[in-house]
C-alpha positions as CSV (number, residue, x, y, z in Angstrom):
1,X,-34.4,-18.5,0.9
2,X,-33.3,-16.3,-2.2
3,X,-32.0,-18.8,-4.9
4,X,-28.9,-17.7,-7.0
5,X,-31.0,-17.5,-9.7
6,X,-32.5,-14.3,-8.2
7,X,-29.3,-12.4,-7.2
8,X,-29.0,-10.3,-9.4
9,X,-32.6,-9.1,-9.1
10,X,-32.9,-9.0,-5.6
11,X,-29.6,-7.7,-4.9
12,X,-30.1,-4.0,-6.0
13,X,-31.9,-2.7,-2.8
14,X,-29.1,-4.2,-0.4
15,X,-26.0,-2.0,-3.3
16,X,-29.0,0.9,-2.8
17,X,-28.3,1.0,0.9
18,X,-24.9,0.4,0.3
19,X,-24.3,3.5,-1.5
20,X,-26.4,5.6,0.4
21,X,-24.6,4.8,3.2
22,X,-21.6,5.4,1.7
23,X,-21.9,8.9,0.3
24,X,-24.2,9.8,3.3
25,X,-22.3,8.6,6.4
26,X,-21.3,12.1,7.6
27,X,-25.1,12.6,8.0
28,X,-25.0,9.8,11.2
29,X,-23.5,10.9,14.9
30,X,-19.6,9.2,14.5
31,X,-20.0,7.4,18.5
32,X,-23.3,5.4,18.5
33,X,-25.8,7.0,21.0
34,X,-27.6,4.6,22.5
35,X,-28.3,3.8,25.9
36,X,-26.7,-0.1,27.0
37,X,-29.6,-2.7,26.2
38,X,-31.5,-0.2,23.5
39,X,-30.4,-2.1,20.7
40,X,-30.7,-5.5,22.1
41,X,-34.8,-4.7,23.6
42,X,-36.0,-3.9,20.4
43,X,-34.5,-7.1,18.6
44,X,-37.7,-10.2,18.8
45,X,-36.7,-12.4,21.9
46,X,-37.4,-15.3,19.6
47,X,-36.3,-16.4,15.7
48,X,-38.9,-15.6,13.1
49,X,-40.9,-19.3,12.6
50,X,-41.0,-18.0,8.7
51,X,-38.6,-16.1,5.9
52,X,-39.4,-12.0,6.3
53,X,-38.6,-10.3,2.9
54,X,-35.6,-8.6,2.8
55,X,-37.6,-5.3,2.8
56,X,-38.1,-5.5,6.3
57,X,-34.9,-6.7,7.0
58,X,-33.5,-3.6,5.4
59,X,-35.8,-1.3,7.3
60,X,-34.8,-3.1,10.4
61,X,-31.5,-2.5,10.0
62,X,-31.8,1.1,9.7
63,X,-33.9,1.5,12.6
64,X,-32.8,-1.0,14.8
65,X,-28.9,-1.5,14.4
66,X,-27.8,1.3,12.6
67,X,-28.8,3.6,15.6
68,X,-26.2,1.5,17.3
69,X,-23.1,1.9,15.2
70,X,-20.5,3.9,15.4
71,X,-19.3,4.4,12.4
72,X,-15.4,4.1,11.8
73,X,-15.6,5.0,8.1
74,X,-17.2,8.4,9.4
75,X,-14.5,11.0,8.0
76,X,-14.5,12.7,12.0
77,X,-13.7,9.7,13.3
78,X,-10.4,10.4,15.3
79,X,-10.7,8.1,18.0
80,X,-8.1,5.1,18.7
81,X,-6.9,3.5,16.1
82,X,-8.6,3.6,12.7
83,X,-10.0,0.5,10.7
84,X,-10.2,2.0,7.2
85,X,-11.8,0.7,4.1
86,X,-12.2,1.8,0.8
87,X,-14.3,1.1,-2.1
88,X,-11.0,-0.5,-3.6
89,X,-11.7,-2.8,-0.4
90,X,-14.9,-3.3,-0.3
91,X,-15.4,-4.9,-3.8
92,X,-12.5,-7.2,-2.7
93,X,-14.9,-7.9,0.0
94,X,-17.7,-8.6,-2.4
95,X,-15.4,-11.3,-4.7
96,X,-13.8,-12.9,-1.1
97,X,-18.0,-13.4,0.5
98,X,-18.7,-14.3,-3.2
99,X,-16.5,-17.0,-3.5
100,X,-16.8,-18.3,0.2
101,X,-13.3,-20.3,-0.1
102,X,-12.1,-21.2,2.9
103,X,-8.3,-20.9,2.0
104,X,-6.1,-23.2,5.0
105,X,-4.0,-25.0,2.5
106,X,-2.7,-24.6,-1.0
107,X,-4.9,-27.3,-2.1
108,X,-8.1,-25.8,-0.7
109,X,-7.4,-22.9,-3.0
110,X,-4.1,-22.6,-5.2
111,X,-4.5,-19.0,-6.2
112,X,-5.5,-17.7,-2.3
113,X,-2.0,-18.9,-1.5
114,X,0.0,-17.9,-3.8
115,X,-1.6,-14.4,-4.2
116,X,-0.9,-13.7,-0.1
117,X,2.0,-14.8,-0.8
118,X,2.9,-12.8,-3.9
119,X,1.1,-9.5,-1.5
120,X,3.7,-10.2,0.6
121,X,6.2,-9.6,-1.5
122,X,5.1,-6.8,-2.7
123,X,4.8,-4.9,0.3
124,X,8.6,-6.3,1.5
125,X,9.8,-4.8,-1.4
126,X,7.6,-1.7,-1.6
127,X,8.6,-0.6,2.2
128,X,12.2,-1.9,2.0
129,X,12.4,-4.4,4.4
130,X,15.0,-6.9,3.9
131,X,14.4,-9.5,1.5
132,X,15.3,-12.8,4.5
133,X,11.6,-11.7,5.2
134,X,8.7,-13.8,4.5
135,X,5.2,-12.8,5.2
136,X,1.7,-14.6,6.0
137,X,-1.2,-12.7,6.8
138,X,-3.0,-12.9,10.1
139,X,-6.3,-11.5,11.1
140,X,-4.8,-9.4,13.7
141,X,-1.3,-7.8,15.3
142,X,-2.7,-9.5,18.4
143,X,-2.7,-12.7,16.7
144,X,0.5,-12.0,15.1
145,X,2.2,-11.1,18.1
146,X,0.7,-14.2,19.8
147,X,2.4,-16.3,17.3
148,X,5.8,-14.5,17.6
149,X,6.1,-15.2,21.0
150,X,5.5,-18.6,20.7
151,X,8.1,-18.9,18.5
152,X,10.2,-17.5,20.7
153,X,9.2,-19.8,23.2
154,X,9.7,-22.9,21.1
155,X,12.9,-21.8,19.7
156,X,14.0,-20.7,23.8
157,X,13.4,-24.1,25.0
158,X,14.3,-26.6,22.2
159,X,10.9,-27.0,20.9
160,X,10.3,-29.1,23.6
161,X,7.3,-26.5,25.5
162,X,4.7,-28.1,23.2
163,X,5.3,-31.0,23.9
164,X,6.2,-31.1,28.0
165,X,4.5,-28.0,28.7
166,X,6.1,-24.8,29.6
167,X,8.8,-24.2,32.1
168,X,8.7,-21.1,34.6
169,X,11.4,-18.0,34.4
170,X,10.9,-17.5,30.2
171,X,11.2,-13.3,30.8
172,X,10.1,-11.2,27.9
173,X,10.4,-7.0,27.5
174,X,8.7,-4.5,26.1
175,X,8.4,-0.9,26.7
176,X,6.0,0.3,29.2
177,X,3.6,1.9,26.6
178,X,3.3,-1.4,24.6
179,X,-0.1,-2.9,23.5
180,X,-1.9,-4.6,25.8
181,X,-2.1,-7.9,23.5
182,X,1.7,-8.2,24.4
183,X,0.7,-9.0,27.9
184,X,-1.9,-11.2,26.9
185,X,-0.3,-13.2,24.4
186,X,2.3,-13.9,27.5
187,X,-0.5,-15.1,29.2
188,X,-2.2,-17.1,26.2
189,X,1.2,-18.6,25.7
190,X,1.4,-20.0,29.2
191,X,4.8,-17.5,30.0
192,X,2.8,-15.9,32.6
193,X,1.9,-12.1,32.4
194,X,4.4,-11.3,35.4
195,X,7.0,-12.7,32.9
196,X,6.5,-9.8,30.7
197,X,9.0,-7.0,31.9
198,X,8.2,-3.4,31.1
199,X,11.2,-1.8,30.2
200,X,11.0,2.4,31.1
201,X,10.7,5.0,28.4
202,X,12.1,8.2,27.8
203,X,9.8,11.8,27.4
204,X,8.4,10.8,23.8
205,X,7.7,7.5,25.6
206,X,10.2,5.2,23.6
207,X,12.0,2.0,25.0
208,X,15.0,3.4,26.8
209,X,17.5,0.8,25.7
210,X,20.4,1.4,28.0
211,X,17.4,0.4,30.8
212,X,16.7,-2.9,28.2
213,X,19.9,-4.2,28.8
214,X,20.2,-3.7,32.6
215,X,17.4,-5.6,33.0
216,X,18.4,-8.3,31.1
217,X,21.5,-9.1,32.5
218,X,19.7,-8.4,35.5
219,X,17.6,-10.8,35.2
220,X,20.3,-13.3,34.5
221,X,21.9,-12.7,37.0
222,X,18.8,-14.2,39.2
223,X,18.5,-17.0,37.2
224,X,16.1,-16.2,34.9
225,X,15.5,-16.8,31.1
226,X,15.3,-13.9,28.4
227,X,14.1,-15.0,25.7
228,X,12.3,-12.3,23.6
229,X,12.2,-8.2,23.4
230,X,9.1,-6.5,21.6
231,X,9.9,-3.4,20.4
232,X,7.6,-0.8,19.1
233,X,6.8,1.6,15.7
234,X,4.4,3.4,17.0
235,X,2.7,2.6,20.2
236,X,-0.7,2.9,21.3
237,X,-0.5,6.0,23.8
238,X,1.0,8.5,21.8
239,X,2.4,6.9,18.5
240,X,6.1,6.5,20.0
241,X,8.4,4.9,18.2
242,X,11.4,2.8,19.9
243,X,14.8,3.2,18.8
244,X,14.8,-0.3,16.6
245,X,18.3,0.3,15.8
246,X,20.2,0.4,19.6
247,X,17.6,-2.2,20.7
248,X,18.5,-4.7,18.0
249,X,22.0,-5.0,18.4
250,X,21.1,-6.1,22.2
251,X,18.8,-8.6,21.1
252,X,21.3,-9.8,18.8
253,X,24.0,-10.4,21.6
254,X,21.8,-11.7,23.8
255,X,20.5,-14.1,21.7
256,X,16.9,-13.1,21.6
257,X,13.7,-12.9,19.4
258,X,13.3,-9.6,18.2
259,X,9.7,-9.1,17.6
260,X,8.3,-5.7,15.9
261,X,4.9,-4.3,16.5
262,X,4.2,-2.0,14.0
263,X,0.6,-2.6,13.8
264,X,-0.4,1.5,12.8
265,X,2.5,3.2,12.4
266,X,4.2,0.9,9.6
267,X,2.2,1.9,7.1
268,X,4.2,4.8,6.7
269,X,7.3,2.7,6.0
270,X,5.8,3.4,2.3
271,X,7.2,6.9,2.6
272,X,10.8,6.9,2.1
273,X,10.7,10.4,4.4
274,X,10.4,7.9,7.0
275,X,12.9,4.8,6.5
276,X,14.3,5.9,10.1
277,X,12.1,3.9,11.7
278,X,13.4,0.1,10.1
279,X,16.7,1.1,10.9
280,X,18.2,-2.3,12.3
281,X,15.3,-4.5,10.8
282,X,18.2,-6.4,9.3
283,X,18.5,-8.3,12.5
284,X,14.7,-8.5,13.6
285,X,12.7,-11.9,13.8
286,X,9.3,-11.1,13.3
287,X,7.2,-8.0,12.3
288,X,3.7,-7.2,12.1
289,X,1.5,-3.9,10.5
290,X,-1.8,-3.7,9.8
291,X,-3.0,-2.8,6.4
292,X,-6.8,-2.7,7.6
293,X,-5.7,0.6,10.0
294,X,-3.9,2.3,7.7
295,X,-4.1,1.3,4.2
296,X,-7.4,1.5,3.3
297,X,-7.8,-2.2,3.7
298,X,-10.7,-3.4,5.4
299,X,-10.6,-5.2,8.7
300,X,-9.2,-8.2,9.2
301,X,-5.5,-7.9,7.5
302,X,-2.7,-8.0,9.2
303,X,0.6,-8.6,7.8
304,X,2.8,-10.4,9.9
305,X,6.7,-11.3,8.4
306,X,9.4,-13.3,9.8
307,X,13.0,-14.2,9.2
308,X,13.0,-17.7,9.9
309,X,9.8,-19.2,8.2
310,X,10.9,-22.9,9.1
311,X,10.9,-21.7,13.0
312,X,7.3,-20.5,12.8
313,X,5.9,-23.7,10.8
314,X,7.7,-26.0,13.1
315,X,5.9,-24.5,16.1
316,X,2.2,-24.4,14.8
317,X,2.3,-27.6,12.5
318,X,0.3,-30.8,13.0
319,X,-0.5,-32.8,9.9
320,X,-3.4,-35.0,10.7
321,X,-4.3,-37.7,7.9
322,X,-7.0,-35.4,6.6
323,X,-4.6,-32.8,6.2
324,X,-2.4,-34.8,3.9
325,X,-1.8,-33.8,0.4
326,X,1.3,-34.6,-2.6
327,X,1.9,-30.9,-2.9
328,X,3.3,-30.5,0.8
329,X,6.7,-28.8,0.5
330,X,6.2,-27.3,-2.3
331,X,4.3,-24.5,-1.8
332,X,3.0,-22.9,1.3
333,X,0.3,-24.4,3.7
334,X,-0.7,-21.2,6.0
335,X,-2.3,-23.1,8.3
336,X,1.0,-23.8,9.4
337,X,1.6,-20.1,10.2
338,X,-0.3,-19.5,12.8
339,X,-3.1,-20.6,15.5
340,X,-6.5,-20.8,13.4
341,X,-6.4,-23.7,11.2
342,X,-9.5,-22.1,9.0
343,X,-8.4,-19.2,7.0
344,X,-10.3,-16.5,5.0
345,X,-9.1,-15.3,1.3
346,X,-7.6,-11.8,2.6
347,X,-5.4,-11.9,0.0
348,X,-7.7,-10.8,-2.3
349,X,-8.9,-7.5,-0.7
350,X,-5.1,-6.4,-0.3
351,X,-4.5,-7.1,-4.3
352,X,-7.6,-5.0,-5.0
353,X,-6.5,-1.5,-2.6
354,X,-2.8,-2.0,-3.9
355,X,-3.9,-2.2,-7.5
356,X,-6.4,0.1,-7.5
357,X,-4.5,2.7,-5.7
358,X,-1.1,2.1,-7.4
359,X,1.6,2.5,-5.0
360,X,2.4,6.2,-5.6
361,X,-2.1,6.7,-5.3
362,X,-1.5,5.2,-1.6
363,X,1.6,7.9,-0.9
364,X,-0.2,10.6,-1.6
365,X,-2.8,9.6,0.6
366,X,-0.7,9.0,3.9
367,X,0.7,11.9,2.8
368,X,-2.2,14.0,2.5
369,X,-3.7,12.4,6.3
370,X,-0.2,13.7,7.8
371,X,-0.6,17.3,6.6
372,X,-4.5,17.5,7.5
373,X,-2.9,16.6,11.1
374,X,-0.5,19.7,10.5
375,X,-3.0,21.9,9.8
376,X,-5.0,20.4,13.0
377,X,-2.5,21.0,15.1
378,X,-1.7,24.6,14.1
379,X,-5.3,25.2,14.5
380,X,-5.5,23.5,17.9
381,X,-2.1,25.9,19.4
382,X,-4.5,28.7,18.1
383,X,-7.7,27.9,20.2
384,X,-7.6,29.9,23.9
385,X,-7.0,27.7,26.6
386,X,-5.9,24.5,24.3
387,X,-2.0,23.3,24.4
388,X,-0.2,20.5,22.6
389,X,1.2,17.7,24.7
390,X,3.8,16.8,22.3
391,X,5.0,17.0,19.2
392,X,2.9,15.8,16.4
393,X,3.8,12.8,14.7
394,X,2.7,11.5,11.5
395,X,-0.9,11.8,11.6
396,X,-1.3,11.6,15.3
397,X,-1.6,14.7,18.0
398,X,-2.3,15.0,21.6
399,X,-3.8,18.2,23.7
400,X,-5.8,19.4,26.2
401,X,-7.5,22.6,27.5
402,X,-5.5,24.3,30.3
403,X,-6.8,27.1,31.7
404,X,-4.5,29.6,33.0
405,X,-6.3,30.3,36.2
406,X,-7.4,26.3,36.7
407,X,-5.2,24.9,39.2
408,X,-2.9,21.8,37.1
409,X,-4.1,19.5,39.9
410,X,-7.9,20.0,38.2
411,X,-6.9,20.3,34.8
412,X,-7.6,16.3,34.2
413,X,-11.3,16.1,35.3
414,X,-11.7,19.2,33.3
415,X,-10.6,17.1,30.2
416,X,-12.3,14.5,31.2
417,X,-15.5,16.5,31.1
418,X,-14.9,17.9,27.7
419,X,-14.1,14.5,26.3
420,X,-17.5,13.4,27.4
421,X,-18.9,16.2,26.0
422,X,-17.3,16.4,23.0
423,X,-18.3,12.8,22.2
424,X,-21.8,13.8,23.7
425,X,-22.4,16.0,20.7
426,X,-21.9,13.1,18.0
427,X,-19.9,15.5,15.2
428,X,-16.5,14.0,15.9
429,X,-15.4,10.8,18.1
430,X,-12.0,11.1,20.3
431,X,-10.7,9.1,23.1
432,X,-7.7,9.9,25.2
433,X,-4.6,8.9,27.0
434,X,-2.7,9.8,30.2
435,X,0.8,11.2,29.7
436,X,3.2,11.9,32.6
437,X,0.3,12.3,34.8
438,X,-1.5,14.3,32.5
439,X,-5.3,13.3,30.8
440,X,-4.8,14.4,27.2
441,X,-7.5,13.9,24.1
442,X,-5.8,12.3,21.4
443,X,-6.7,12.1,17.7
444,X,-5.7,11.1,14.4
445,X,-6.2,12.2,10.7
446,X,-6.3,8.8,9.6
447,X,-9.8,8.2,7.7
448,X,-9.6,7.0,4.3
449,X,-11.9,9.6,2.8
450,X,-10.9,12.9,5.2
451,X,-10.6,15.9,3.5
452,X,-9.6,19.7,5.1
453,X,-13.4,20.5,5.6
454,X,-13.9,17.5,7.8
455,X,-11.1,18.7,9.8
456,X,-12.7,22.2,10.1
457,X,-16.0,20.8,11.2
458,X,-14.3,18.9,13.9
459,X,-12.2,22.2,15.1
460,X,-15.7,23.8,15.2
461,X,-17.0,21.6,17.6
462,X,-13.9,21.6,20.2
463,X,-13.6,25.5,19.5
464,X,-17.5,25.6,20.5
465,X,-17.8,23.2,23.1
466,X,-14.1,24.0,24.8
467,X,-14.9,28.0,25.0
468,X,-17.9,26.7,27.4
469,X,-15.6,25.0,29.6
470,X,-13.5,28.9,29.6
């Protein structure tokens, strides 16, 4: 056991590795290449009896687990979503494992409270949301969404479903391109996932909202309960973005909780070029992004907001003796605000990124990812053989190679093949999506660090690779 005493001289070979890894990480393939069970066999099958010295626990990790990584701060990562850090970040990191606080209630740790809940603030104001908004954060938009729709349940049925269990018919919709957490919060939630209506979308895959409403007074009509509509800024597929402001008004007259997932996308509610997309958040209930996929925040931090605070604490709280204190109701308990009772300092990482970039520092930088994806895309319409499936959007473009003499009915396991192949090769990580039929590679511009030659290495490998497939 290292005493505290000897941090400080211990501690320089683990900031060594840090930093090499750091400034050397586009040296390691971006998608880990190990075989299943290669990591795993070469770990001891029992505890060491005795301490080892960090030495070998440093080699170890380099030969044992970094080999299986795949390495998300890699600038030629494009695949899924990101989950961006940044040094900003990381030395947030360092303070929040540092301090070890475990931050539940205000009295467990004054300043973790009221710093998420001045970070909150901060980023209302910053992204012009309205100001009825109040904001906890949450270590996912999974967890967020969970908690929305319990709300929604509690508020549908008197708050009586935590108490007498819940009653069968509570019908929530979502657009058929939604995350999948929506259908397993229903689950989690005990609404049922057959409960969970997906509502049709149009070509750019958004909610149709003329086919929203149908179906709710459809499902009236049987007997049924509405109680909730998740709409989307940005969903998983392709980045679409549902029409918050025809979907809200039928929320409203229907009487229903409006929930938001904006998990990627809303970081870009920080550019005033596109406030579009919170037209009609005046009248939604709930709404989650996640700083830790596109703000340079490292994973887990998820800001979730909601209109009606007192709604969201009345469904999650139970004060236990030991839970007691003088100061309750006069400042905020978080464990209140969602499922986990434990809670980490998150806070303190978000304070760091938004300080140390300044507001206008991350602008530039969400600017800067969007026009790399410009440039991609230009350079992708070039390549023989390649076409885009849709427009690009923000930092986020779809394609795949299409032959002119392969048949269209062919044109999928053809993709297929130079996914695997592309990812095969180790420069550049992408994963893909099925669009009207069609398998398409997607990718996004998204990494904290990216800059234009990054982008041309990974064009290099799909020019290279696709002109075998040709």
């Amino acid at each position: 056991m290292i005493p505290p005493s000897d941090f400080a001289a211990r501690a320089g070979a683990v900031f060594e590795w840090i930093d090499r890894y750091l400034n050397h990480v586009r040296e390691y393939p971006v998608k880990s290449q190990v075989q299943p069970g290669e990591v795993y066999g070469n770990i001891p099958a029992e505890a060491p009896r005795t301490a080892e010295p960090l030495e070998r626990i440093l080699a170890d990790l380099d030969n044992i687990i970094l080999p299986g990584i795949t390495h998300w701060q890699h600038p030629n990562f494009h695949a899924y979503f990101p989950a961006n850090g940044s040094v900003e970040s990381l030395f947030g990191e360092f303070v929040t494992a540092t301090l070890g606080a475990q931050c539940m209630i205000w009295e467990t740790s004054p300043a973790a409270a009221e710093l998420e809940q001045r970070m909150m603030e901060w980023l209302r104001q910053a992204m012009g949301l309205p100001e009825s908004l109040e904001g906890v954060i949450q270590d996912s938009a999974s967890s967020a969404t969970l908690a929305a729709l319990l709300t929604a349940r509690e508020v549908a049925t008197g708050f009586r479903s935590n108490e007498d269990g819940v009653p069968s018919g509570l019908r929530v919709y979502a657009s058929a391109e939604a995350h999948s957490s929506i259908e397993k919060g229903m689950g989690v939630a005990g609404l049922g996932r057959k409960n969970l209506v997906k509502i049709p979308v149009d070509a750019r895959g958004a909610m149709i909202p003329e086919a929203l409403k149908e179906q709710i007074e459809a499902d009236r009509a049987k007997g049924l309960t509405p109680i909730a509509v998740v709409a989307c800024l940005g969903t998983t597929g392709t980045v679409a973005v549902d029409p918050l402001k025809d979907i809200a008004p039928i929320a409203k007259a229907q009487g229903l909780w409006l929930h938001v997932d904006a998990a990627f996308a809303g970081s870009a509610l920080l550019l005033p070029e596109y406030a579009w997309m919170k037209e009609g958040m005046e009248d939604v209930d709930s709404f989650v992004f996640n700083p830790h996929k596109w703000l340079f925040t490292h994973f887990d931090c998820s800001v979730f907001f909601v209109k009606r605070a007192d709604l969201l604490i009345r469904t999650f709280e139970i004060l236990p003796e030991y839970l007691k204190t003088k100061t309750r109701g006069q400042v905020n308990d978080y464990r209140d605000w969602g499922v986990p009772l434990g809670r980490r300092f998150r806070a303190l990482k978000l304070w760091f990124v938004i300080r140390g970039f300044g507001l206008e520092g991350l602008q530039n930088q969400l600017r800067k990812h969007i026009e790399l994806n410009q440039y991609f895309t230009q350079q992708i319409e070039a390549m023989p053989g390649m076409e885009l499936m849709q427009e690009p959007f923000l930092n986020f473009s779809c394609f795949r190679l299409s032959p002119p003499n392969l048949p269209p009915e062919d044109r999928n396991a053809l993709n297929k093949e130079l996914l695997e192949r592309v990812n095969r090769d180790g420069s550049l990580f992408l994963t893909h999506t099925v669009l009207h039929g069609a398998y398409v590679l997607r990718a996004l511009m998204a990494q904290t660090y990216l800059e234009k030659d990054d982008v041309d290495r990974s064009l290099a490998v799909l020019r290279r690779i696709s002109a075998e497939f040709l």
